[in-house]
C-alpha positions in Angstrom: 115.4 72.5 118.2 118.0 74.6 116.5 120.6 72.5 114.5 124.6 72.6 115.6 127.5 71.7 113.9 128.3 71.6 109.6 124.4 70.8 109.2 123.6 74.2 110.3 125.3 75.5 107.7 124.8 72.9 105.1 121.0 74.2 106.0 122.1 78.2 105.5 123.6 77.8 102.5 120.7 75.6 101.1 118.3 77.7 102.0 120.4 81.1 101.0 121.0 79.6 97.6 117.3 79.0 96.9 116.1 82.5 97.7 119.6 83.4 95.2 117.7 81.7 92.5 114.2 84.0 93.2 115.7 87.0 93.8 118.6 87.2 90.9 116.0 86.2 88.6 113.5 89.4 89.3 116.6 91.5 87.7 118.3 89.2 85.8 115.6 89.2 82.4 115.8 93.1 82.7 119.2 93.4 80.3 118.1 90.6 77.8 114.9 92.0 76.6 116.4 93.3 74.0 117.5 90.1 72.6 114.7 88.5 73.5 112.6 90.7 71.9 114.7 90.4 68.6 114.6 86.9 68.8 110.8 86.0 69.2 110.0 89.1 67.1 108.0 90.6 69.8 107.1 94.4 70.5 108.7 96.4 73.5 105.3 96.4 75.4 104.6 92.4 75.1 107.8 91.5 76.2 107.9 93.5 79.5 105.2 91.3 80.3 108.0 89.2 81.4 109.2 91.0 84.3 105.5 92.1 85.1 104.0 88.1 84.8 106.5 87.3 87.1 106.2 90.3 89.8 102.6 89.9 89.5 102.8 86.2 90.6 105.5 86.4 93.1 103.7 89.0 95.0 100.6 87.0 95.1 101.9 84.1 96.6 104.1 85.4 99.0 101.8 86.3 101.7 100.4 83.1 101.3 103.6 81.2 102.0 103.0 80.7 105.7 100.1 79.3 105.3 101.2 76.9 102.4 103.8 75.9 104.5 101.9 75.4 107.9 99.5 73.3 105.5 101.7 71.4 103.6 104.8 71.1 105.5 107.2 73.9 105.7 110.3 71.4 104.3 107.8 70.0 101.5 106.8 73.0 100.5 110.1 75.0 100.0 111.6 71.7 98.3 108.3 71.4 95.8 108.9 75.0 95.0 112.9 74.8 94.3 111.8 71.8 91.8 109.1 73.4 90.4 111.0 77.2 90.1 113.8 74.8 87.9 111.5 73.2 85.9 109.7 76.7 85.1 113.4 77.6 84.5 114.2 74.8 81.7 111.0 75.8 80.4 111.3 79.1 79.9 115.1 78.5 78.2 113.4 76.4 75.8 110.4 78.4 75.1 110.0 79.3 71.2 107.0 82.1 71.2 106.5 85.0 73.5 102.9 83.6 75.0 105.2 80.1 75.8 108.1 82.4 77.8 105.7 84.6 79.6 103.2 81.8 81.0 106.6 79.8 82.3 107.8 83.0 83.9 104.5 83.2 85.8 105.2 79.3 86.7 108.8 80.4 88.1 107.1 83.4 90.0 104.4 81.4 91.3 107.2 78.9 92.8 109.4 82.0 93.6 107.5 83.5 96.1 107.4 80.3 98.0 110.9 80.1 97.9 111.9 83.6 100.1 109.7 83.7 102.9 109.9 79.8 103.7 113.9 80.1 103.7 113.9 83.1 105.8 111.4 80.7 108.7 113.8 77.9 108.2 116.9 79.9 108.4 115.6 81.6 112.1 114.6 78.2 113.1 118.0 76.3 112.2 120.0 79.1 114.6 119.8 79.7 118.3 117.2 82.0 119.6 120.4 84.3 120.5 122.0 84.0 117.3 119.1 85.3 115.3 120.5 88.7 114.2 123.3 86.5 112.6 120.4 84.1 110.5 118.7 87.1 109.7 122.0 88.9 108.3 122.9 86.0 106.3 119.2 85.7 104.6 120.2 89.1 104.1 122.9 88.7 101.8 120.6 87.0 99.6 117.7 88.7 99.9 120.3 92.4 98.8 122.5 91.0 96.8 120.6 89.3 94.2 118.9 92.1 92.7 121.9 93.9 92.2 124.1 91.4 90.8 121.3 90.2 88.1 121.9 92.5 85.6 125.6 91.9 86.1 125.1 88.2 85.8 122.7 88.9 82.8 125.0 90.7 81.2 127.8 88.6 81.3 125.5 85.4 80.1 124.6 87.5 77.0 128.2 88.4 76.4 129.5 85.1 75.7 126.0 83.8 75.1 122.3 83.6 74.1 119.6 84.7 76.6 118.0 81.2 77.0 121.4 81.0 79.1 120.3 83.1 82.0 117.7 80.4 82.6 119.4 77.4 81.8 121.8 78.4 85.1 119.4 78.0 87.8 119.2 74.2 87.0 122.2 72.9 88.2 121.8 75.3 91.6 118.3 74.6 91.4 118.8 70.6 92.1 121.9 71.2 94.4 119.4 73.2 96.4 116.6 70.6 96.3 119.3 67.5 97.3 120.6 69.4 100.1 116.9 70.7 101.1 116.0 66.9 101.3 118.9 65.5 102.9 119.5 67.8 105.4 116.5 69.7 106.3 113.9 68.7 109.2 110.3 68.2 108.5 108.3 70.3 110.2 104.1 69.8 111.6 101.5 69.6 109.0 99.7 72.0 111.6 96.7 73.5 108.6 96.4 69.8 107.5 92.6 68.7 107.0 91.6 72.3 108.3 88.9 74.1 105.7 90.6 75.9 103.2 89.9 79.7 102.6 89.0 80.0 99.0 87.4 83.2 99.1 90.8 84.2 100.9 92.8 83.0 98.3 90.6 84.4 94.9 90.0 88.0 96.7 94.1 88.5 97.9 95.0 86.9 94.2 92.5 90.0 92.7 93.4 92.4 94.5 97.7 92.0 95.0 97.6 90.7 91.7 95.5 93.9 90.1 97.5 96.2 92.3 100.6 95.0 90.9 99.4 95.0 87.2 98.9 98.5 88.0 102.5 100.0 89.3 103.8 97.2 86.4 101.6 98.8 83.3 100.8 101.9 84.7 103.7 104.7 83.8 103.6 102.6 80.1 99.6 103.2 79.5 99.4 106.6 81.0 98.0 105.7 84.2 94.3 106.7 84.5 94.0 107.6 80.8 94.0 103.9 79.8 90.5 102.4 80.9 92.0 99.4 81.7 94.4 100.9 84.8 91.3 102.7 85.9 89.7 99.0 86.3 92.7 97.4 87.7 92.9 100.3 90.6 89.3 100.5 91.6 89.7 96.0 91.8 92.9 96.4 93.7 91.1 98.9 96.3 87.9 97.0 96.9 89.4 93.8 96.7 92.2 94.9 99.2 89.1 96.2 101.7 87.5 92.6 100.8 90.7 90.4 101.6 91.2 92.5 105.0 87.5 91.6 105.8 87.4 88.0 105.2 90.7 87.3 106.8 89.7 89.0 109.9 86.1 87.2 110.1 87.1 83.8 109.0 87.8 81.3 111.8 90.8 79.7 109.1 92.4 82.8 107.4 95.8 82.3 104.8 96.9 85.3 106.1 97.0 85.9 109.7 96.2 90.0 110.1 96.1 89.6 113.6 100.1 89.6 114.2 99.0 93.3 113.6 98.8 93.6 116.8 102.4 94.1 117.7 103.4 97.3 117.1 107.4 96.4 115.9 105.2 94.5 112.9 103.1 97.0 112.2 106.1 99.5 111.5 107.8 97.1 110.4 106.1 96.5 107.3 106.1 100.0 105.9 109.8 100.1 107.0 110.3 97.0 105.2 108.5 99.3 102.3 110.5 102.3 102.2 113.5 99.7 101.8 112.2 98.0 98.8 111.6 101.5 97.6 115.2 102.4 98.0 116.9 99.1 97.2 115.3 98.3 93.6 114.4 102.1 93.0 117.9 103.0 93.1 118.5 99.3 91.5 116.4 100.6 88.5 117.4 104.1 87.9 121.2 103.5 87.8 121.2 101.5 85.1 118.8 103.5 83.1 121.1 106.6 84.0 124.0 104.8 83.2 123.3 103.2 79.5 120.9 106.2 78.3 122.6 108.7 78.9 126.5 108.1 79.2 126.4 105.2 76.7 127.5 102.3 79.2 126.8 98.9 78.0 124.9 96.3 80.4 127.7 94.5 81.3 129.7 97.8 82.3 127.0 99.1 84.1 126.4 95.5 86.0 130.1 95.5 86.6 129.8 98.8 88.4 127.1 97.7 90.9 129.4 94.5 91.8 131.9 96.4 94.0 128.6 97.8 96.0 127.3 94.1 96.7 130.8 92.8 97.9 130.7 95.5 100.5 127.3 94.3 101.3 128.0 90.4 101.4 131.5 91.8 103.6 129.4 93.8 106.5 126.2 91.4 106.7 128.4 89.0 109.3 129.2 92.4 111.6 125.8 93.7 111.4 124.6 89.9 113.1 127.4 90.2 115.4 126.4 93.7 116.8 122.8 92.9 117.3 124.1 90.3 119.4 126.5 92.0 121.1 123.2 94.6 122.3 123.6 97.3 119.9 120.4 99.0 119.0 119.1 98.0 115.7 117.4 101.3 115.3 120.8 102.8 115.7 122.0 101.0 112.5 119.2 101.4 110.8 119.5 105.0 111.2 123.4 105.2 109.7 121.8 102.7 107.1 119.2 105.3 105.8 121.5 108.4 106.4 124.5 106.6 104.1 121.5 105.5 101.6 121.2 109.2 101.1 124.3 110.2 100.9 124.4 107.8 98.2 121.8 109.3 96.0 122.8 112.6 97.2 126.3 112.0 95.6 124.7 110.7 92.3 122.4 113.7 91.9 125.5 115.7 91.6 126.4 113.4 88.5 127.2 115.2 85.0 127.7 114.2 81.6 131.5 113.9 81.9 131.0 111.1 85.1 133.2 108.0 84.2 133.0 104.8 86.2 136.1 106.4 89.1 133.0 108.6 90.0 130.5 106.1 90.8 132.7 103.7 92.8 132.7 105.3 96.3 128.3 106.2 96.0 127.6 102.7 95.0 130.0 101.4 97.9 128.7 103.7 100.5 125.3 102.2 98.9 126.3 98.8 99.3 126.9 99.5 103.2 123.8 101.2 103.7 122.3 98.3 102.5 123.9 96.0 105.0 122.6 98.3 107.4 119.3 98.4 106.7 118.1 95.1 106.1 118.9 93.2 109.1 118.3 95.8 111.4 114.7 96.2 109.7 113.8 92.9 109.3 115.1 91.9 113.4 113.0 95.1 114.3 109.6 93.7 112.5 110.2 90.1 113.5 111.4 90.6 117.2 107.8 90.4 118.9 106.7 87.1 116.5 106.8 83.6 118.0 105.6 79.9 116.7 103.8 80.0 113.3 103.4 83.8 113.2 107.0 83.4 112.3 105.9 82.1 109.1 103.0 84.6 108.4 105.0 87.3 109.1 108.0 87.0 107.1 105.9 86.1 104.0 103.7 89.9 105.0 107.0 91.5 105.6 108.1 89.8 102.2 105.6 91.3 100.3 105.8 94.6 101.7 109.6 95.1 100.5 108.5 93.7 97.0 105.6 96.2 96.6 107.8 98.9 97.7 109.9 98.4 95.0 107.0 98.2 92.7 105.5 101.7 93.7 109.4 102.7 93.9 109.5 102.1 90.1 106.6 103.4 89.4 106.8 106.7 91.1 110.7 107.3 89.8 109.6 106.4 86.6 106.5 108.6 86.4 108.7 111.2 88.1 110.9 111.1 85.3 108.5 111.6 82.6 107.1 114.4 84.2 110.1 116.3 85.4 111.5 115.7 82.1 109.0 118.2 80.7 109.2 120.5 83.0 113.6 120.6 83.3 113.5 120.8 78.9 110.7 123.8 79.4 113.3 125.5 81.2 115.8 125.1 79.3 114.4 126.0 75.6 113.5 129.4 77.4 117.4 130.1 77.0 117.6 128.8 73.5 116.9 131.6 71.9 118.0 134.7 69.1 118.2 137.0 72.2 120.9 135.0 74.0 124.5 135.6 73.9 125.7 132.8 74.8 122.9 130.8 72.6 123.9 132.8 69.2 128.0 132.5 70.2 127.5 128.8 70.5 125.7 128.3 67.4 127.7 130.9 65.4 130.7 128.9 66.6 129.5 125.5 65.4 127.6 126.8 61.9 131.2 128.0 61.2 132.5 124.4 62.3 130.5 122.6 59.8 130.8 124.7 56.8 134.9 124.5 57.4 134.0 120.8 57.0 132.7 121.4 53.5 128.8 122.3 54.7 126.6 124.6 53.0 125.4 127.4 55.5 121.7 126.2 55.5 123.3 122.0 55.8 125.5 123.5 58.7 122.6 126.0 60.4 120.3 123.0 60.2 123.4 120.6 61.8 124.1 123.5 64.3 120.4 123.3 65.4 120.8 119.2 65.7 123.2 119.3 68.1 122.2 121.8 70.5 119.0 119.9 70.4 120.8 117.0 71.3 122.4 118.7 74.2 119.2 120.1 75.7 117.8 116.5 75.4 121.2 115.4 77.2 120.9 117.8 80.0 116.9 117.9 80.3 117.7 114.0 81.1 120.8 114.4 83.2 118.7 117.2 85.2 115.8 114.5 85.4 117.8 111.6 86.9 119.3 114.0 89.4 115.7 115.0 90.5 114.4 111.0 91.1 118.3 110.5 92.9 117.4 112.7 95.2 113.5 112.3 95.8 114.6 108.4 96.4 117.3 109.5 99.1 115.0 112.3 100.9 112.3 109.6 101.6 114.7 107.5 103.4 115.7 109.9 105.3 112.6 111.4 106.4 111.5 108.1 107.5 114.0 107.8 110.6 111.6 108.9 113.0 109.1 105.4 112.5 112.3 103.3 113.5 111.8 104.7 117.2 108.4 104.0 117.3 109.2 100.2 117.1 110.5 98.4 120.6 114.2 98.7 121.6 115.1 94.7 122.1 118.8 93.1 122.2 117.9 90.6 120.1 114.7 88.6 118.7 114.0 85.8 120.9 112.5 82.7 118.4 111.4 80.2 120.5 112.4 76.7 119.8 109.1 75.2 119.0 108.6 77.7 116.3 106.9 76.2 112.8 
């Protein structure tokens, strides 16, 4: 039965502040590798092996997470995974060698992926049937907002602080959450208990997600398919993935239940739910990069910029539950969602050198609405035809999809820059050259600059020739960024047409036995 009264929202924010802790942490490490890599006297490589451990482990477990839940107990195994996410978090805080911090950070993925799926089941089963658009938008804020405000978060911590910081702060939230999850949250069925357990299930989706991830992770770093290792990884990912499938559809007990396949909203759903994750932590990943390689803006400024974007978010998420209610088409929104998403990038495609932080404020708000758009509308259209346990299954699939999206998002922008680079500097030198005009006024004019500074004429030629080098780097890069801006924003927009392929529905009916 749905809950009524101050426990239902005791229950929201409980469960909204434990998918806070998951999700801010995925971003959150980004802005103190630097630090961290000072500190433990680590390479650039071996420390991203933080963010990747972590990925790699979270992805694993959260298609699982409806079966651990159905087997275990949905409220014993979202409060076992809160403890053990704050443990991993002391842990890591106190870690004093690289191979210490990395296998903790695979602990706190390992409990992190538990953590999001299981509050989003518990969240649609503490609100009426009729108020589900509302639950869903209010996981939503969550689920949006924490990777965006991490680095902002991160960067504050490691302004007035050391990074062992932005672990330390998930304690106290982490056992707030876990009082409140065992105080006020209903048990639920122990309906996979002393069923056979799917080992082979488990070993072959562990392989192949986890291989798969390694991949998008690593891959950009080790030249994709010129490192023999990546070329193992892919080929395990792909047979393992065709493996998994198998077993799960012959097997009488699967962990993951492919058959909710079968409804066409779900189906869609999940490469909808794909295409966001591309957009939310692509565009999540290239900003910053923009930002602080190119204009020189520190993490904290550039954290500080994404803020006003996730206030507009957490400000619309209420309205977008209320109009689902009221009947209005979540394709409709979804559809404004992915047109403002492009406008977004759009806009910062049209960026220069010269772009101060008054330029970015209305694309990252415009952003921040699009957001709001998007995931509830999404996630209501891939849930609506679910009932009872495939509740469960389907919000850890649907889970997994988002977070893979923004895997391959990251990959492809980042491979997209390193190749466009070359190509946008090609074009470029072609006009740096004796035959010029423009080329020998501009480095006639600055030759002249530095010898009236007291340069030689070969110190100032060879000066002269430094810095128009420097700004062909600076616009090869600055034409780069615009390029993956824009590739980000046209595949959102080209993939309006699968929302009216999914059902048009009021609003997702949950029945009230659902666990």
């Amino acid at each position: 039965m749905p809950e009524v009264g101050l426990k239902k929202w005791v229950i929201t924010f409980t469960v909204i502040t434990a998918s806070l802790l998951e999700l801010i942490d995925t971003t959150i490490v980004n802005v103190a590798i630097p630090q961290i890599q000072g500190n433990l006297g680590a390479t650039l490589e071996d420390v991203a092996w933080l963010s990747t451990g972590y990925a790699v482990a979270n992805v694993i477990v959260l298609p699982m997470s409806g079966w651990l839940g159905s087997r275990f107990g949905r409220k014993n195994y979202f409060l076992t995974s809160i403890i053990v996410f704050t443990i991993a978090s002391f842990l890591c805080g106190n870690a004093t060698s690289l191979e210490e911090l990395v296998l903790f950070r695979i602990l706190q993925g390992l409990a992190g992926g538990g953590l999001i799926s299981t509050a989003q089941a518990i969240l649609l089963e503490t609100w009426p049937r009729e108020d589900v658009g509302i639950a869903t938008a209010l996981f939503g804020l969550g689920a949006v907002v924490g990777p965006t405000v991490g680095p902002t978060i991160g960067g504050y911590i490691l302004e007035v602080s050391d990074w062992p910081w932005i672990f330390y702060v998930n304690i106290p939230v982490g056992i707030l959450a876990a009082y409140c999850t065992y105080t006020f949250v209903k048990a639920t069925p122990k309906d996979g208990k002393g069923l056979p357990v799917d080992w082979w299930g488990i070993a072959l989706l562990a392989i192949a997600v986890g291989s798969l991830q390694t991949v998008l992770e690593k891959g950009e770093s080790e030249d994709w398919f010129a490192t023999p290792y990546i070329i193992v990884l892919s080929v395990t990912s792909v047979l393992g993935l065709l493996l998994f499938i198998w077993r799960e559809l012959s097997t009488s007990h699967p962990i993951v239940n492919f058959k909710i396949m079968r409804h066409r909203s779900f189906s869609i759903g999940m490469f909808t739910s794909f295409i966001l994750g591309f957009g939310l932590y692509g565009s999540v990943f290239v900003f910053p990069v923009f930002c602080q390689n190119l204009l020189g803006f520190s993490p904290l400024q550039t954290g500080e910029l994404l803020f006003p974007g996730g206030l507009c978010t957490i400000a619309m998420m209420p309205f977008i539950g209320m109009f689902l209610k009221k009947g209005i088409p979540a394709q409709f929104m979804a559809t404004i969602g992915m047109f403002l998403f492009f406008v977004f990038c759009d806009m910062l495609s049209k960026s220069t050198l010269s772009s101060g932080t008054g330029q970015f404020f209305l694309p990252l708000v415009i952003r921040g609405i699009g957001m709001a758009l998007l995931f509830v509308p999404l996630t209501t259209l891939a849930i609506q035809d679910l009932k009872g346990p495939e509740i469960g299954q389907g919000s850890g699939l649907n889970n997994m999809m988002r977070q893979l999206g923004g895997s391959f998002g990251i990959a492809a922008l980042t491979t997209l820059i390193h190749t466009r680079q070359g190509f946008h500097r090609n074009n470029l030198l072609t006009n740096v050259n004796e035959y010029n005009p423009a080329f020998t006024d501009r480095l006639n004019g600055l030759i002249h600059t530095f010898m009236a500074k007291g340069a030689s004429f070969l110190d100032a030629k060879l000066m002269a020739m430094k810095a128009i080098e420097g700004a062909v780097v600076k616009q090869t890069l600055l034409l780069t960024y615009s390029d993956a801006y824009w590739v980000a924003g046209m595949i959102l927009l080209c993939s309006i047409p699968l929302l009216y392929l999914q059902k048009f529905k009021k609003n997702v009916e949950v029945p009230t036995d659902a666990h």
